[in-house]
N, C-alpha and C positions, 0 to 999 in steps of 0.2 A: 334674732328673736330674743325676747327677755321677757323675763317674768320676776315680781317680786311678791314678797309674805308681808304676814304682817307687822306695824313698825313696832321698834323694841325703842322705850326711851331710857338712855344712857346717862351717867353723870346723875349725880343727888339734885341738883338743879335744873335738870331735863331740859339742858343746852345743844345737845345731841341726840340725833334719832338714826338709828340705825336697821335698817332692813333688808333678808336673807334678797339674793339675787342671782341670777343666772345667764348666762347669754349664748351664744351659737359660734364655735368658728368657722373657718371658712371651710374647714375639711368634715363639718357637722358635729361634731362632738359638742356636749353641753360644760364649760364653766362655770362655778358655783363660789360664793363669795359673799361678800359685807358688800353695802351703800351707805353711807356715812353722811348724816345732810344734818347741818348745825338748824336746829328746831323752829327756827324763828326767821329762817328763811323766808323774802318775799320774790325776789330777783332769780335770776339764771347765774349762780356761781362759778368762779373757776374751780375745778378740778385736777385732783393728782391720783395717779394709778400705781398702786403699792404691790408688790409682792415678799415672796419669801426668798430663800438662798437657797443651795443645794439640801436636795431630800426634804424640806422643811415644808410648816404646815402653816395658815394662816393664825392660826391659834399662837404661835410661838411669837408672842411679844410684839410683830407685827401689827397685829390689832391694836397694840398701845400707842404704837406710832400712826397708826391711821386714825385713833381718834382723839390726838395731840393737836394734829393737824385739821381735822374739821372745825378743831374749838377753835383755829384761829382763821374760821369764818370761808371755809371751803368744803367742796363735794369731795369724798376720798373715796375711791375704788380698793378693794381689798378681797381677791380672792385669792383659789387653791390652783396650782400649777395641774394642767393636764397629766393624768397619769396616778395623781396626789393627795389625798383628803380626800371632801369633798367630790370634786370635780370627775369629770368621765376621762375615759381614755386608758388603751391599750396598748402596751402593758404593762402589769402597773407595775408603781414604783421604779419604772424609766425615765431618768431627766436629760432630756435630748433638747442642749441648749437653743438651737436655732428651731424647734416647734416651740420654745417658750417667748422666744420673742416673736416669730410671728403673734403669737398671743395675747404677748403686751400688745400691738399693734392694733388686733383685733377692739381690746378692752378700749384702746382710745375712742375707734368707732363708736361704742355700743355707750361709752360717755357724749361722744357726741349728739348721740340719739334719743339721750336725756332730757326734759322738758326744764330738769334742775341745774342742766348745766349749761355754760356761756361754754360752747364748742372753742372759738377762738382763744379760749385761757386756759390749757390743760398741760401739767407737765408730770414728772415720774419720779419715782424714787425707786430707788433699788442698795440691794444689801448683799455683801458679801458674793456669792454667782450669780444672784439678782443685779449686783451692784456692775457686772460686766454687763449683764444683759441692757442697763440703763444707757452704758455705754453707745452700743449698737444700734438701738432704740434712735438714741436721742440723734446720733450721727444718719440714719437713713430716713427720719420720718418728720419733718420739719414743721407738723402739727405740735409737736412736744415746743413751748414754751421757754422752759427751766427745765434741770436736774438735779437732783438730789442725789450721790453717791456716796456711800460708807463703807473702807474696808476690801475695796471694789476686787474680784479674781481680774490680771492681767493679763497672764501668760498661760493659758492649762499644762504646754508643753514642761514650762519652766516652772511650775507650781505642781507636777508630776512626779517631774523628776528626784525633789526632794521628800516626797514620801515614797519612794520606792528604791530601795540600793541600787545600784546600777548592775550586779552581779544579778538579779533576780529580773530585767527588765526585758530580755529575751525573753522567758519564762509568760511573762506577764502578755505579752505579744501575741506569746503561743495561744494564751489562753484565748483570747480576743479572736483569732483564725478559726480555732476550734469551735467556740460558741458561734459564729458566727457560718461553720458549715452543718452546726447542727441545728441553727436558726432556719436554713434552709432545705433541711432535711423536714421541717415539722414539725422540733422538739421546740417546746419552752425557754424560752430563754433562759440565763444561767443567771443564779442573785446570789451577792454575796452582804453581810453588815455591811449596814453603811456608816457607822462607828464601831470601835476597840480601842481600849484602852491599850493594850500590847502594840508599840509602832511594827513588830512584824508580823501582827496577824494579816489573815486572808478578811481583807478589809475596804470599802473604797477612801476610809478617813482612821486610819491607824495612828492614834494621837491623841496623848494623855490631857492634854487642854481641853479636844473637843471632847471628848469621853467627860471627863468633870462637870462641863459646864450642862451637857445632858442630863446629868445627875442632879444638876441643882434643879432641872424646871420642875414645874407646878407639875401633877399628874394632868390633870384635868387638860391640859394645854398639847399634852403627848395621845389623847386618846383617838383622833386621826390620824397619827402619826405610825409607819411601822422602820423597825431599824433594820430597813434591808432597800440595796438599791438593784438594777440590776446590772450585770457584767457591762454591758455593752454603753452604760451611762461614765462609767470609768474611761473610757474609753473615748467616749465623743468627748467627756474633759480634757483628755490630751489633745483632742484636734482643737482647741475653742483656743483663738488670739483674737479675744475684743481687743486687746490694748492698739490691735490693727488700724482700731476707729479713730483712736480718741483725737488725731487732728482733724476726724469730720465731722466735729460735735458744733465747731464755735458755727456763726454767732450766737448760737444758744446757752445762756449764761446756767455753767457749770459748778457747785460747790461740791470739793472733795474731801471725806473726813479719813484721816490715813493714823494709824497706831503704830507708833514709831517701832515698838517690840513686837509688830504682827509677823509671825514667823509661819503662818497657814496659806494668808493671801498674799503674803511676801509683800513688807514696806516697801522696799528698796526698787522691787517693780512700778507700786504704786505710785512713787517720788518721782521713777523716772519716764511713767507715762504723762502726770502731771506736768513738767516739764514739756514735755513736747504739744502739750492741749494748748491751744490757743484762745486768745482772749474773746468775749468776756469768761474768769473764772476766779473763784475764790479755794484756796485750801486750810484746811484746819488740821493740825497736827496735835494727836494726841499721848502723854506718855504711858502708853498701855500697849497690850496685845491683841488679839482680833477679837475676844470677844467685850472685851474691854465697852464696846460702845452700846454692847448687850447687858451690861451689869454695872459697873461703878461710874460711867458715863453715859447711862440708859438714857435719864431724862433728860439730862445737857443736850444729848442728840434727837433726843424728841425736839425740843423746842429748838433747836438749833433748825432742824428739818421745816417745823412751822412754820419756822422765822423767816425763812429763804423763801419759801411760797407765797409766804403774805407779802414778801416784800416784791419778788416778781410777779405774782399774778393780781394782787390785791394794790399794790400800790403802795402798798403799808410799811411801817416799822421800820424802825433804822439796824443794819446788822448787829446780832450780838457779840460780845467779848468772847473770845477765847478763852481757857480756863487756864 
């Protein structure tokens, strides 16, 4: 089921129209979101299904990149993860990777269902945990077209490890046993920040990069957003190895955007899942760090992302240059 409001037109030249929407998954919970449909539409469009990354909220810049890419003459899907904003689901503020890709999955459908959209041309984008999820995505569901990846998490285990001393990771274990007999006892789940700036606080992202760059957003962009995740979402990050996928993505033509100094989603992961992805794929290396493609590489990446879609779903444009 879907339901939409009414349309909001975007851009000073009202090349974009944009209207709230919502849809059903398969476990019944309602998602809630953007539809993105460039104004002058007469045809059935291809389509891409955008989300957010870990704890993150539709609002947080994603919208830029969802309506970067409609201007270049496609339908964009953009909603709030179960659990998150928006969107329904219990409990909140838990991101349980594998119910967000079922989701994505979901979202393809409820684009299929579209009267706006050419079902046979839809692909995805994803970012940073989103950008693992595109991974998985794209490798189990061979509706998806193209992908768009930036920044991508590869390894939870090995992207864990590095934020947690290895002297404290018993500890951490403990914790996860305990919440989770007292999950079964009836209590509440256990939530801890899901940002600090101190890399040893009681944290799920203890890390002065990500702490900053929190700092710098718009309020306005943080007002569905809360900074707490819960215990047990830390936790399914350590079980989560997309990078498992990425040789079952071809022939689905792949672009990867990797930050040489990303020390969060770990380059050197990223380099070396890239490697092992089979063709077709394209990668883009940038000299920055993970959020690097959030802020001095924002819009390169916006239209880097349109570029890719127009050119596999649309038919269109020849790739851009690197910077």
């Amino acid at each position: 089921m879907a339901i939409g409001s009414e349309t909001e037109v975007l851009r000073r030249d009202g090349t974009i129209r944009r209207r709230d929407v919502e849809f059903q998954t398969d476990d019944g919970l309602t998602l809630r979101g953007w539809l993105y449909v460039p104004a002058q539409a007469t045809t059935a469009l291809p389509a891409v299904v955008v989300t957010q990354g870990f704890g993150g909220v539709k609002e947080q810049y994603v919208d830029d990149v969802a309506e970067t890419i409609a201007g270049s003459g496609l339908a964009v899907l953009l909603y709030d993860h179960r659990n998150f904003g928006t969107s329904d689901g219990e409990p909140r503020q838990e991101a349980d990777p594998w119910a967000q890709i079922r989701d994505y999955r979901t979202a393809i459908t409820y684009l299929e269902s579209l009267p706006e959209v050419d079902a046979d041309r839809i692909g995805v984008f994803g970012s940073s945990y989103a950008g693992g999820h595109a991974i998985v995505v794209t490798a189990l569901d061979r509706r998806v077209k193209c992908v768009f990846v930036q920044v991508p998490i590869i390894s939870g285990y090995r992207n864990g490890v590095r934020f947690v001393r290895s002297d404290m990771v018993a500890d951490l274990r403990a914790r996860f046993d305990a919440d989770r007999r007292a999950r079964f006892a009836g209590e509440a789940p256990e939530t801890v920040p899901m940002i600090a700036r101190d890399p040893a606080a009681d944290a799920a992202l203890p890390n002065v990069e990500v702490y900053d760059w929190y700092q710098t957003i718009e309020p306005w962009r943080l007002e569905n957003w809360r900074n707490e995740v819960t215990l047990r979402s830390i936790e399914m990050w350590w079980e989560y190895e997309p990078g498992a996928y990425i040789e079952r993505m071809s022939p689905t033509p792949m672009l990867m955007v990797i930050g040489a100094e990303d020390a969060l989603t770990v380059s050197e992961e990223a380099f070396a899942a890239y490697d092992r992805a089979r063709e077709p794929k394209r990668l883009v290396t940038l000299p920055t760090g993970h959020f690097g493609v959030y802020v001095e590489y924002k819009e390169y990446c916006e239209q880097l992302a349109a570029d890719w879609f127009a050119e596999h779903l649309l038919g269109e444009r020849e790739p851009i240059v690197s910077p």
